[in-house]
C-alpha positions in Angstrom: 136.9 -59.4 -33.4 136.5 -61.0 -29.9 137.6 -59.1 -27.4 139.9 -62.0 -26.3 141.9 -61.4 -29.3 145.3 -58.9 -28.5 146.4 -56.1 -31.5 149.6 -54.7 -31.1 149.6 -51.4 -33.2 153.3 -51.0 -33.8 153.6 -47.5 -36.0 156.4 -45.9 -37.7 155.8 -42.2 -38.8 154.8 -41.7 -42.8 157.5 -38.8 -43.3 155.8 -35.1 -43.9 152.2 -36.8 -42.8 151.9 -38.3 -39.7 153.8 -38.8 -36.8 154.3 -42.2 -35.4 151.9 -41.4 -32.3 149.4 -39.6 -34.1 149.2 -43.2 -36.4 148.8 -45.0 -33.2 146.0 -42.8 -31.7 144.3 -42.6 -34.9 144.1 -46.4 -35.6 142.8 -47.1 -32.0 140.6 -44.4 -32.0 138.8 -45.7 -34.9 138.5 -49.6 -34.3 139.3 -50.0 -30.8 136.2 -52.2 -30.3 135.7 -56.4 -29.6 139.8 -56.7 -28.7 142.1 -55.3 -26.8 145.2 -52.9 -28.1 148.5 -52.7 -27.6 150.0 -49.4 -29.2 153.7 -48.8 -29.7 155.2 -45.7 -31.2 158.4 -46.6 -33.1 161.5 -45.6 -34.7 164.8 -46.5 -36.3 167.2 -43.7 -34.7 165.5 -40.5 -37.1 162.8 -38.7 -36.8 160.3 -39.0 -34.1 162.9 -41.5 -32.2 163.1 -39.4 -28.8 159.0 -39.5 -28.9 159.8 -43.5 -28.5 160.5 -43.1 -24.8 158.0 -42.0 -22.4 159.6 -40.1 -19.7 160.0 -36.1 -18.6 161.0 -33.8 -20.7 162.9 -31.0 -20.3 165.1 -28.3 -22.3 168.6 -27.8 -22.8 170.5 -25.0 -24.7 172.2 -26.4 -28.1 173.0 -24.9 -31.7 171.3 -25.7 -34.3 173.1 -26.7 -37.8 174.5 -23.0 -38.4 175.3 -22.0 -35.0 172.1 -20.5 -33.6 171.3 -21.3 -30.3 167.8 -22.8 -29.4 165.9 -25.2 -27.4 166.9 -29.2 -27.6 164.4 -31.3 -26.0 165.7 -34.3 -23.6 163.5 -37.0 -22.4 165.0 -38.7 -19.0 164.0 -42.3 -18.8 164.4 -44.0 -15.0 165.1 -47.7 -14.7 166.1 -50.3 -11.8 169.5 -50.3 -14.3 169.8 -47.2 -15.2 168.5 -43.1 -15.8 168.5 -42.8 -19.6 168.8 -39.5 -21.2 167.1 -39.7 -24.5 168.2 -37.1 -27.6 167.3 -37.0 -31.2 169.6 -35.7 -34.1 166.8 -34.3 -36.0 165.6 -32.2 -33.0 169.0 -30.5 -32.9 170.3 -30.2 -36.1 168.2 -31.7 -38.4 166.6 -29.8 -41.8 164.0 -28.5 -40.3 166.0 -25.7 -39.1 166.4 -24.7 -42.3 163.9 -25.9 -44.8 165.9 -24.9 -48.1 169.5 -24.0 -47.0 172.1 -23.2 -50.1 174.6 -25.9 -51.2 176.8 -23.4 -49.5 175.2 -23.6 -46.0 174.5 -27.3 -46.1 178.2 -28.2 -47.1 178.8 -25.5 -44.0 176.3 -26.8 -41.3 177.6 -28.2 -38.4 177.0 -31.3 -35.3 178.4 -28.8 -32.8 175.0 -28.8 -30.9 175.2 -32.2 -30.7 177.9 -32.4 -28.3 176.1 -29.4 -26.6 173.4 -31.3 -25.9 175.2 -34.5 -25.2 177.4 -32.3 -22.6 174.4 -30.5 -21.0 172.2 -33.8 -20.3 174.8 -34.5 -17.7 173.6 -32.0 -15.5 170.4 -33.8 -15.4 171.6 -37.2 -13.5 171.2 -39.2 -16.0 173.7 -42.3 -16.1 173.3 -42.9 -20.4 172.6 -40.8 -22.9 171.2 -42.5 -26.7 171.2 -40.2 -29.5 169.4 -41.0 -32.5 171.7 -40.7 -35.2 169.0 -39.6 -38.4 167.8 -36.9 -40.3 170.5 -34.8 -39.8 171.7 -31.4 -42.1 174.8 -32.1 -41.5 177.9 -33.8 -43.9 180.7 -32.6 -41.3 181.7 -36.5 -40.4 180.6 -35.3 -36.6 183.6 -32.8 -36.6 181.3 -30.2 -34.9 180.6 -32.3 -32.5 183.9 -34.2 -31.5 185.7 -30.6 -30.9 183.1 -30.3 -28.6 183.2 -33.2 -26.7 187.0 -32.7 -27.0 187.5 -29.5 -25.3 185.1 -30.7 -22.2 187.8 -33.2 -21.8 185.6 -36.1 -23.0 182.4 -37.9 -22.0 182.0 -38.4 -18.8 179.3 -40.6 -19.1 177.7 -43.9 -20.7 176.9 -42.9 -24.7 175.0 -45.1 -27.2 175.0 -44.0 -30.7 171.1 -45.0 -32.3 171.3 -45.8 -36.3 169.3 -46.0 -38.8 171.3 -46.8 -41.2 174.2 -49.1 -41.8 176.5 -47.6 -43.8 180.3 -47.1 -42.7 182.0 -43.7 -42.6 182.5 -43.0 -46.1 178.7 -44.1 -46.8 178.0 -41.0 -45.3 179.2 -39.2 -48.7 175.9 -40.6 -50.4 173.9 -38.8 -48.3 175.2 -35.2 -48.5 173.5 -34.4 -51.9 170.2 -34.9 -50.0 170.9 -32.8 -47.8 171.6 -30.1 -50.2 175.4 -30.6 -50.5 175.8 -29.3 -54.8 177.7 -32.2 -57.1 180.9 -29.6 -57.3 181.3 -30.3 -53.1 180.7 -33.8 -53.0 184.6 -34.0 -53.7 185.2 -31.5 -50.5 183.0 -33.4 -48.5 185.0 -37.3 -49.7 188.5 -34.9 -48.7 186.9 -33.7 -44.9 186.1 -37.5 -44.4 189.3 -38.9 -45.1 191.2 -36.0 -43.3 188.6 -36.6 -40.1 189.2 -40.8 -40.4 193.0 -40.4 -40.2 192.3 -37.5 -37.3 189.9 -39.5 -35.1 192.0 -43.0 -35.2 194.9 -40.8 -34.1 193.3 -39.4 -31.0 191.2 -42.2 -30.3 192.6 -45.3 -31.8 190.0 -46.3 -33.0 189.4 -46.8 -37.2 185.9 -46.1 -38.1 186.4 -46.8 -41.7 185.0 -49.7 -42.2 182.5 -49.9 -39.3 178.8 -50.0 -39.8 176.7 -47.4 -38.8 179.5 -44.8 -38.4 178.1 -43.2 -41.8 175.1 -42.3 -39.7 174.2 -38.9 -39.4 176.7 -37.1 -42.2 179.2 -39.4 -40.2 178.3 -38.3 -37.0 178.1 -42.3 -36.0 181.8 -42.4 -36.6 182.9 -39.3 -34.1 180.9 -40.7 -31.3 182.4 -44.2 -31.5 185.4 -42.1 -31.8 184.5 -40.3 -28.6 184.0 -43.5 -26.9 179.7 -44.2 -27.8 178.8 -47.4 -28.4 177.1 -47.8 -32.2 173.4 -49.6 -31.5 170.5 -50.4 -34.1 167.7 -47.6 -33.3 164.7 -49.9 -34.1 166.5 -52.6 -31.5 167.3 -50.0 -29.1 163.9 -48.4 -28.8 162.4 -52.3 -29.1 164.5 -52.9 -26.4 163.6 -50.0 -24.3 159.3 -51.0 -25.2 159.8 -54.6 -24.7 158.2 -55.0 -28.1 159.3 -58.7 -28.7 157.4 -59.5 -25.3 154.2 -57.5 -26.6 154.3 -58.7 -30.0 154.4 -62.6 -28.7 151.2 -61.9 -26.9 149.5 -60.6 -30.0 147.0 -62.4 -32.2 147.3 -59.4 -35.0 149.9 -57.1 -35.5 149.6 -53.6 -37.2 152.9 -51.5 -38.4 154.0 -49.5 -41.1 155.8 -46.8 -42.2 155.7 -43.7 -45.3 157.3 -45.8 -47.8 158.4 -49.1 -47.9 161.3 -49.4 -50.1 164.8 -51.4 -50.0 165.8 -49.4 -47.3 163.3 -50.9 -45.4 164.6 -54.4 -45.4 167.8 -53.1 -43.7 167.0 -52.1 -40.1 164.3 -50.4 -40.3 160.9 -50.3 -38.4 158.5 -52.7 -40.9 161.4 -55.1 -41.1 162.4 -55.2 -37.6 158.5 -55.3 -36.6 157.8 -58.6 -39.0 161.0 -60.6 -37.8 159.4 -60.8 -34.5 156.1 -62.0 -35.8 155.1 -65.3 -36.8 152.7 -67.5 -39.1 149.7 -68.0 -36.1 149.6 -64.2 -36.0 147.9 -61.3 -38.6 150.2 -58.9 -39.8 149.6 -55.7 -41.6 151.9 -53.4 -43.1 150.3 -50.3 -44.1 152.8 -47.7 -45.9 152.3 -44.4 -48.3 153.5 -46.1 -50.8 155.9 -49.0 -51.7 158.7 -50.1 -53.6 157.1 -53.4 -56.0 160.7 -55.0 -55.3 160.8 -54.5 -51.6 157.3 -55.5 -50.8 157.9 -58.6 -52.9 161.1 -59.1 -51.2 159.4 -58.8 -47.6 156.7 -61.2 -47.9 159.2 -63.7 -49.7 160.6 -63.5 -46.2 157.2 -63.8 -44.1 154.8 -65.1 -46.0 151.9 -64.1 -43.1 152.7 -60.3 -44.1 150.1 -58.8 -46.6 151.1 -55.4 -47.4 148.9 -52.4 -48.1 149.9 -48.6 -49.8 147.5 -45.8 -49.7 148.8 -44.0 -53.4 148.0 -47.8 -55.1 144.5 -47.7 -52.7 143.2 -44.1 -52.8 145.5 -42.0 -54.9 148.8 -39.8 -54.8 146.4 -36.5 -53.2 144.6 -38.5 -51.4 146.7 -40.5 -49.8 149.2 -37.5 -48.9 146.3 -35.2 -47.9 144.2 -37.3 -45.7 146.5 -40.1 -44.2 145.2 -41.0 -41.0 141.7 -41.8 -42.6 142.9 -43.6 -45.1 145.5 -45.5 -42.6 142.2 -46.1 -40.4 140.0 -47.3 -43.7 142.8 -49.8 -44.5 143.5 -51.2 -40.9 139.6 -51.2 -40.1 139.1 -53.4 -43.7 142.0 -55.7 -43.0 140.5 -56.8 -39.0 137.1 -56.9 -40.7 138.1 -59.6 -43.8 140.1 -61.7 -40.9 137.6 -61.8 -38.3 
C-alpha cells in the first residue's frame, strides 16, 4: 500500500471474543505500514457503546438487575454544544451480573439502576445524558426504572434513548426467553407490558405501542420516551458523535465488522450502517465470526464493493473463537495485500 492511501478501521466487537477497541488495536498493530489509519471503535447502543466516546470517566452508585448496589461507569463528553454524559445498559444491568440467573430471577430482574444512574449523572454537569439501550437482563418494560425517575420528580435534563434494535414495545416480549425468562412466563411478561403501555400513556400521554425502538432493552426504550427521552439509532448516534461519515469519505479502504453477521445486521446495525456510507471507488471489508449465507448475500446485493469474510468458514469453529484477533489480523492483512 502507498502511504498516500487512507484506511479507516471501523470495528464492532465479535461478542464473548474481542472487544471493539481491542479489534482496532490489533488490526493496526499488525499492518499499520505504507498508509495511514483511521481507527474507530463502534457500536449500535449494546455492549461496548459507552467505550464509543472518548471522554473521563468516572463512577456513580447504581443497582444492578437484582438490586445490588455497585459501580456504574459514566463517560462525560465536552462539546462547544453540549457536556454529554454517556451510560451503557449493559454496564448496569446487563447479564453479566449474573451469568446464569433462574427463569425466576430473570422474569424478576429489574431497570431500577438505570434511573439511578440516569439521576446521579446530573451531579456531574452534564447537559445530555445517552443511554445505550442493549444487552440488558431485564423484561420489566423499564418499570424499574420509570418509578425511579418518577419519584425524583422527573428528568431534569436532556435524555437520548440509544437502540439497537427496532422493535416496538411489545417486540420486547421476543427477547425475554434469551434472557432466561422460562416459556410458562412469557405470558406474565405479554400481561406486565400491556398493564405498563396503558400506565405510561396515562401519566405521560404518550402511546409507545407502536413506536420503534421502544422494545429496546426488555422495553426500557418505551419508559424513557415515556419519561420524556428522545428514541435515537445507537450506530447513528455514536457515528454522529465520531464524525464517521466525514472519516469514511476520506478513506480509500474501509475495514469493519462485527461477531456475526446475520439478518439482524441489515437493520441498524454497525456493518450495515458502516457500508451505507461507503462507496464503489473505495475497498471495503467486512470481517465477521461467522455469517448468515442469506444476510451476506443480501448485503452485497446492496453494495456490490463489499466482499465479506468469516473466520469459522476460513480457519474453523475453535479456531476462529479461540484466537480471534490473529485470525481478524490474517484476514485484513490478506485482503490490503490482494488489492494493493
Amino acid at each position: 500500500m502507498s502511504r498516500s492511501e487512507r484506511v479507516v478501521v471501523a470495528m464492532d466487537k465479535f461478542r464473548s471474543t474481542a472487544s471493539a477497541h481491542d479489534l482496532c488495536a490489533s488490526i493496526i498493530a499488525r499492518v499499520a505500514s505504507g498508509a495511514t489509519f483511521d481507527a474507530v471503535v463502534l457500536s449500535d447502543g449494546g455492549e461496548g457503546f459507552r467505550s464509543s466516546f472518548d471522554g473521563e470517566v468516572v463512577r456513580l452508585r447504581a443497582r444492578d438487575p437484582w438490586g445490588e448496589w455497585c459501580d456504574a461507569p459514566l463517560t462525560i463528553v465536552p462539546s462547544s454544544r453540549e457536556t454529554l454524559g454517556v451510560l451503557e445498559v449493559a454496564e448496569i444491568i446487563g447479564r453479566s451480573h449474573r451469568r446464569a440467573p433462574t427463569s425466576l430471577e430473570a422474569l424478576a430482574a429489574s431497570s431500577e439502576g438505570v434511573g439511578d444512574a440516569i439521576l446521579a449523572s446530573t451531579v456531574w454537569g452534564v447537559t445530555r445524558v445517552v443511554v445505550g439501550c442493549g444487552g440488558s437482563a431485564t423484561s420489566d418494560g423499564g418499570e424499574g426504572c420509570f418509578d425511579v425517575l418518577r419519584r425524583a420528580g422527573g428528568l431534569g435534563i436532556a435524555l437520548s434513548a440509544a437502540t439497537d434494535i427496532t422493535a416496538d414495545f411489545f417486540g420486547a416480549l421476543r427477547y425475554a426467553e434469551q434472557k432466561g425468562v422460562a416459556t410458562s412466563d412469557l405470558r406474565v411478561v405479554a400481561q406486565r407490558l400491556e398493564r405498563l403501555a396503558d400506565e405510561y400513556e396515562r401519566e405521560s400521554g404518550r402511546d409507545v405501542r407502536r413506536v420503534a425502538r421502544t422494545g429496546a432493552a426488555g422495553g426500557l426504550g418505551g419508559a424513557l420516551l415515556a419519561a420524556g427521552a428522545t428514541l435515537v439509532s445507537g450506530f447513528d448516534e455514536v457515528a454522529r458523535v465520531n464524525a464517521l461519515a466525514s472519516r469514511i469519505d476520506a478513506a480509500s479502504t474501509v475495514i469493519t465488522g462485527e461477531g456475526r453477521l446475520d439478518a439482524g445486521s441489515l437493520e441498524g446495525k454497525v456493518v450495515a450502517g458502516v457500508c451505507a456510507l461507503t462507496s464503489e471507488r473505495q475497498r471495503v471489508l467486512v470481517v465477521c465470526g461467522s455469517q448468515d449465507a442469506v444476510a451476506a448475500s443480501e448485503l452485497t446485493r446492496r453494495y456490490p464493493w463489499v466482499r465479506v469474510v468469516d473466520l469459522v468458514s476460513r480457519f474453523g469453529h475453535r479456531r476462529a473463537f479461540e484466537d480471534t484477533l490473529e485470525c481478524v489480523g490474517d484476514t485484513v492483512t490478506d485482503f490490503l495485500a490482494n488489492q494493493s
